[in-house]
ROVEX-663335 format. One record per residue: residue in one letter; x, y, z of N, C-alpha, C in turn. Coordinates in Angstrom, 2 decimals. Example, Ala and Ser with C-alpha at 12.3 -4.5 7.8 and 13.67 -1.06 7.14 Angstrom:
<pt A <13.19 -5.69 7.80> <12.30 -4.50 7.80> <13.20 -3.30 7.80>>;
<pt S <12.85 -2.25 7.08> <13.67 -1.06 7.14> <12.90 0.03 7.87>>;
***
This chain:
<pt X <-40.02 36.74 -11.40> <-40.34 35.35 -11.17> <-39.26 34.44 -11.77>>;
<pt X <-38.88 35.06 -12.96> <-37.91 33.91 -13.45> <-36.29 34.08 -13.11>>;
<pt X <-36.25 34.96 -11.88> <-35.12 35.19 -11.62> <-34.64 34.44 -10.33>>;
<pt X <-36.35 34.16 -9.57> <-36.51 33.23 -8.35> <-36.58 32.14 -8.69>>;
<pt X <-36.46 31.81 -10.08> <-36.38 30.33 -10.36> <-35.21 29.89 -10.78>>;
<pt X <-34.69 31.00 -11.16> <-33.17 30.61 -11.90> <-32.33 30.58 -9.93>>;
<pt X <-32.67 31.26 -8.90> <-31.96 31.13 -7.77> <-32.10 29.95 -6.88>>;
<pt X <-33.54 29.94 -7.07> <-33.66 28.34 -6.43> <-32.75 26.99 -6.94>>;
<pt X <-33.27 27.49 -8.44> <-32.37 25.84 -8.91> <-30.90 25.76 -8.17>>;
<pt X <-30.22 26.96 -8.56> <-28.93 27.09 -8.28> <-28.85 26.71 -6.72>>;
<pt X <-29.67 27.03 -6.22> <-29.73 26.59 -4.28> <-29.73 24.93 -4.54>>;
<pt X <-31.17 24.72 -5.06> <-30.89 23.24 -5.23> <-29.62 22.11 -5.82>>;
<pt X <-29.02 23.18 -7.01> <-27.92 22.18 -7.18> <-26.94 22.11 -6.58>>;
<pt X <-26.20 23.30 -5.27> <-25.77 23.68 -4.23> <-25.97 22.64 -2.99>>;
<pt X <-26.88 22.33 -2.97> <-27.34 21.09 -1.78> <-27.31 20.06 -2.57>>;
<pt X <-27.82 19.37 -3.50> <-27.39 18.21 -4.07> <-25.70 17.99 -4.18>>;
<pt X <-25.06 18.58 -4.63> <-23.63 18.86 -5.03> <-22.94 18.71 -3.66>>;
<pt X <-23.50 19.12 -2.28> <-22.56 19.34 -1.13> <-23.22 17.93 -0.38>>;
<pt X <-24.32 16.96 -0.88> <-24.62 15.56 -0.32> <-23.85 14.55 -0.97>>;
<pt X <-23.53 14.73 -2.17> <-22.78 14.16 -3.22> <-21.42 13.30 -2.47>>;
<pt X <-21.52 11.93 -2.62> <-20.13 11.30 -2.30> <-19.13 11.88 -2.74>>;
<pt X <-18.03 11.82 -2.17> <-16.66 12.57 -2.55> <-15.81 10.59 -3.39>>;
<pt X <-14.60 11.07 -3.97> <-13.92 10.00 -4.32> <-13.12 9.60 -3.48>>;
<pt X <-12.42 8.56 -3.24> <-11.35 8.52 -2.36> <-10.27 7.82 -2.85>>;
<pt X <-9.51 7.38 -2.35> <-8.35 6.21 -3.04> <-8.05 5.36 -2.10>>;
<pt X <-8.66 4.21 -2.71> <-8.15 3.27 -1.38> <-6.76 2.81 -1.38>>;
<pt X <-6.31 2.68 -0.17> <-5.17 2.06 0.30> <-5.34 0.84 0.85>>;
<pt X <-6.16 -0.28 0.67> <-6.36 -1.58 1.33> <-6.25 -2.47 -0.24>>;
<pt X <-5.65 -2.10 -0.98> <-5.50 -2.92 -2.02> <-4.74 -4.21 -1.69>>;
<pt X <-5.10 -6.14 -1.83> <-4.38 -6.75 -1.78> <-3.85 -7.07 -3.66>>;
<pt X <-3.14 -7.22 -3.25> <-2.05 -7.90 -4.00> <-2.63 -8.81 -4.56>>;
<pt X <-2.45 -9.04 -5.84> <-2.75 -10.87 -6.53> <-1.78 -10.96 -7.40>>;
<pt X <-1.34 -12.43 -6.99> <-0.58 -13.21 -7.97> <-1.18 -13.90 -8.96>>;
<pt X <-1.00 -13.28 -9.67> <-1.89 -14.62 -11.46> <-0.71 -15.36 -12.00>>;
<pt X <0.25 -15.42 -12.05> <1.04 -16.39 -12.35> <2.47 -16.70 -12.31>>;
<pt X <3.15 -17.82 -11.98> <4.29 -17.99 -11.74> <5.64 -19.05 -12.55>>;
<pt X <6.22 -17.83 -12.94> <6.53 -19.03 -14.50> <8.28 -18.72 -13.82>>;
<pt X <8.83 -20.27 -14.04> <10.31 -20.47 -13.37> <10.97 -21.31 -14.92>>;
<pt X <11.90 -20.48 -15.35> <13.01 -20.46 -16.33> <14.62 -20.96 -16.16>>;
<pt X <14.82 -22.05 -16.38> <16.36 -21.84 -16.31> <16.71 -21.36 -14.45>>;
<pt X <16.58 -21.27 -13.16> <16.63 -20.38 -12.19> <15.83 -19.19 -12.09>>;
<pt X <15.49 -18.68 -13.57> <14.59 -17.27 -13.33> <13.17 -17.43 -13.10>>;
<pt X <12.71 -17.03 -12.26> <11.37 -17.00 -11.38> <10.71 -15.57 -12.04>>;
<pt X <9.62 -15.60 -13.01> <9.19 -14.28 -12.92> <7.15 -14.60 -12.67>>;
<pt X <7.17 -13.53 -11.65> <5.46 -13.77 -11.36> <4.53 -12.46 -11.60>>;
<pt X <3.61 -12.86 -12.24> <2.77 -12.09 -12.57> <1.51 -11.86 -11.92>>;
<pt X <1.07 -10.29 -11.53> <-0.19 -10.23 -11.20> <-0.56 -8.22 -11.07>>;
<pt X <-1.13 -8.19 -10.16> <-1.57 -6.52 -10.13> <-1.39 -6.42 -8.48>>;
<pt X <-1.20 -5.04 -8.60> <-1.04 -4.06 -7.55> <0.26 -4.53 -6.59>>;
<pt X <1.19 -4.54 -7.18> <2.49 -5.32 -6.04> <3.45 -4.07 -5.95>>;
<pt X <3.01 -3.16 -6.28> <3.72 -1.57 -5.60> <4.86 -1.78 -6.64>>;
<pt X <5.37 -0.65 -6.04> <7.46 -0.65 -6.47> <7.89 -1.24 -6.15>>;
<pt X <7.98 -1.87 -5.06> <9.04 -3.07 -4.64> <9.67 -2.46 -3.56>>;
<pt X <9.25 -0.91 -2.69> <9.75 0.04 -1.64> <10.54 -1.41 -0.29>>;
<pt X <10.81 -0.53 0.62> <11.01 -1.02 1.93> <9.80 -1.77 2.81>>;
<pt X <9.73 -2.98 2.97> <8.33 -3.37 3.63> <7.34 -4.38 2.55>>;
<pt X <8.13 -4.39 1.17> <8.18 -5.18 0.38> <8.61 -6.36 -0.13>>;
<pt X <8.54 -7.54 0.30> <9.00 -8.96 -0.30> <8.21 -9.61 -1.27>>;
<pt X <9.53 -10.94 -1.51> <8.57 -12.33 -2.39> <8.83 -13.29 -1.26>>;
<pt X <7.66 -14.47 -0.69> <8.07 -15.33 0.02> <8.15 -16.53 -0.63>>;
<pt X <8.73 -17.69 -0.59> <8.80 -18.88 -1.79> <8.74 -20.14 -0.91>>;
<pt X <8.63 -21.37 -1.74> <8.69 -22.26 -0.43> <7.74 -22.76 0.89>>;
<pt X <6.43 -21.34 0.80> <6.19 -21.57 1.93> <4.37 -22.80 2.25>>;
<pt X <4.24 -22.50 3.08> <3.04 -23.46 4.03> <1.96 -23.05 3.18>>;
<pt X <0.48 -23.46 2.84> <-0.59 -22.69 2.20> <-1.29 -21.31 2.94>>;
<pt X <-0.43 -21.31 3.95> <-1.20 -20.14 4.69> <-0.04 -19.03 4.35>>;
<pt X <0.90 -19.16 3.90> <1.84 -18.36 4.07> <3.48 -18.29 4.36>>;
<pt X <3.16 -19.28 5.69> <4.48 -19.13 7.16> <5.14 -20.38 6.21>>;
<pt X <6.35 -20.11 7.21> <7.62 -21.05 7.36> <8.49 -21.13 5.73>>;
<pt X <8.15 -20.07 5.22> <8.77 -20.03 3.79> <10.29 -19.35 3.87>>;
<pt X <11.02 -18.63 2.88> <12.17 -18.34 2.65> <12.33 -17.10 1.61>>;
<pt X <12.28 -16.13 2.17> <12.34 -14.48 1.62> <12.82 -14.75 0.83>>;
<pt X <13.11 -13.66 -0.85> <14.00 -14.50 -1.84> <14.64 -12.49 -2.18>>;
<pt X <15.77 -12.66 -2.71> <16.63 -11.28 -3.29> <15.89 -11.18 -4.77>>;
<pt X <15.25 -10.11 -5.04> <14.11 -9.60 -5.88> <15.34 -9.21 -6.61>>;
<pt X <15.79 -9.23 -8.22> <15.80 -8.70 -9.15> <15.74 -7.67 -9.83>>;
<pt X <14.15 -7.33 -9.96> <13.36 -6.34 -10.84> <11.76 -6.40 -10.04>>;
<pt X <11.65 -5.39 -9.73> <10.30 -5.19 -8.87> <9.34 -4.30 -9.84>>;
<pt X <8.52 -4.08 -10.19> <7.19 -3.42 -10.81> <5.70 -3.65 -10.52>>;
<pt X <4.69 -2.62 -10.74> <3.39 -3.29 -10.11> <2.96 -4.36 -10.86>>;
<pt X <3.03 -4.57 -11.80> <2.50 -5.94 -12.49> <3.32 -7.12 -12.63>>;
<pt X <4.72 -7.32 -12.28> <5.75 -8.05 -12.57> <6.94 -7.98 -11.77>>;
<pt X <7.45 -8.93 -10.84> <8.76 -9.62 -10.32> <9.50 -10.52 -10.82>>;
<pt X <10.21 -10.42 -10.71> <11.60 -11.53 -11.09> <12.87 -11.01 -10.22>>;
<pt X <13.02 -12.93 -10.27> <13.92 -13.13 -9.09> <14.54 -14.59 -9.74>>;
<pt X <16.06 -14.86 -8.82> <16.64 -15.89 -9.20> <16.03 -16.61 -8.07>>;
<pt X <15.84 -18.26 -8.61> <15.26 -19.30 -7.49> <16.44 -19.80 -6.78>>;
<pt X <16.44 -19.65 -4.99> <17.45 -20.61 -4.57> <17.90 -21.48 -4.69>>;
<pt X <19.19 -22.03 -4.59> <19.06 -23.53 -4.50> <18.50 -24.00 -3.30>>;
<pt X <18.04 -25.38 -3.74> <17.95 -26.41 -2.48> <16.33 -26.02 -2.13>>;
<pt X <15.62 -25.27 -2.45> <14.05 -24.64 -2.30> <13.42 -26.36 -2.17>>;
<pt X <12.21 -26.70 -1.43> <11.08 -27.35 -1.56> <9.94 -26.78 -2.74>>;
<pt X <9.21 -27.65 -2.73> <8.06 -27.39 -3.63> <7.10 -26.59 -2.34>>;
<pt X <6.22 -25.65 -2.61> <5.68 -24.51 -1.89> <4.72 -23.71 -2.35>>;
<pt X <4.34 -22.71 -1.86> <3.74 -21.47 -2.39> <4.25 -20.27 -2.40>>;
<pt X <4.08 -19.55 -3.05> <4.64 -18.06 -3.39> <3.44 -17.14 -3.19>>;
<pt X <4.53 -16.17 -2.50> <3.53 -15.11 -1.87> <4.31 -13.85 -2.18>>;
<pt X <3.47 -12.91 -2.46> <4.07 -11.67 -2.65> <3.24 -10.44 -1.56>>;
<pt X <4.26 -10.07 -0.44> <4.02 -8.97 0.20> <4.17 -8.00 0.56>>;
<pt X <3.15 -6.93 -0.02> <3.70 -5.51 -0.19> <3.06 -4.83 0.84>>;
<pt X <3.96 -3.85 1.89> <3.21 -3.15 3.11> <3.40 -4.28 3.64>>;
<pt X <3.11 -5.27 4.10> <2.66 -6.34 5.20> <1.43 -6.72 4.82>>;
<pt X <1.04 -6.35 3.85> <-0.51 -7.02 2.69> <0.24 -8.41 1.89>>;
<pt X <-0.31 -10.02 2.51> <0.19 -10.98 1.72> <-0.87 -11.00 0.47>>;
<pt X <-0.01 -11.47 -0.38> <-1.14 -12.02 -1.81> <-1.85 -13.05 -1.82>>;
<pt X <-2.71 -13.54 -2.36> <-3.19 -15.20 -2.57> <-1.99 -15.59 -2.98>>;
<pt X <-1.53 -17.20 -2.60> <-0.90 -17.96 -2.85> <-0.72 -19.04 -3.93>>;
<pt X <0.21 -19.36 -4.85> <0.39 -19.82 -5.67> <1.19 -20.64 -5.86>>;
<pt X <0.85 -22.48 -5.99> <1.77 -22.96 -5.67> <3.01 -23.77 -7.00>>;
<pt X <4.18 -23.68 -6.40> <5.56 -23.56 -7.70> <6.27 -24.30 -6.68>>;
<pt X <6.88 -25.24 -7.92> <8.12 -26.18 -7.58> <9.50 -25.68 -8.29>>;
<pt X <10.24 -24.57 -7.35> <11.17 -23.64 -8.06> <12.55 -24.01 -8.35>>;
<pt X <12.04 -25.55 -8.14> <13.81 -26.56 -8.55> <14.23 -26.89 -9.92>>;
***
């Protein structure tokens, strides 16, 4: 008897264990910018999940609140928590966007003159 009980459980934790959610890793992470601090020309912005800085990766500056009509900028130093970049000349006052993959960030707006 106590050998049919010790087999059942084991059945039962066998079926609990194989209903059990698995983990996954998402890949729909956006991007956030928390902050944008401009030095002397040096632009450095802070936030989470902004990758390495790979191919398919920009900063946009300058631009509209939605995004568009801004001005790509030559990145520096790329890391997931931290960019820096020199500010163009001649820039408008704008928003900054950081997009990694083709994932834009919330927007943050900087007068990078």
């Amino acid at each position: 008897m106590k050998r049919f009980v010790l087999v059942l459980t084991g059945l039962a934790a066998l079926l609990l264990a194989a209903c059990a959610p698995s983990a996954q890793v998402a890949t729909n992470v956006v991007p956030t910018l928390i902050s944008v601090n401009a030095n002397g020309g040096e632009v450095v912005l802070q936030g989470r999940w902004f990758g390495g800085g790979h191919e398919g990766s920009h900063v946009v500056v300058a631009a509209n609140v939605d995004g568009e009509d801004g001005t790509v900028v030559n990145v520096t130093s790329w890391s997931p928590t931290r960019i820096v970049f020199q500010a163009p000349d001649g820039l408008a006052a704008g928003f900054v966007f950081v997009v990694v993959d083709g994932i834009a960030s919330n927007g943050l707006p900087a007068d990078l003159n």
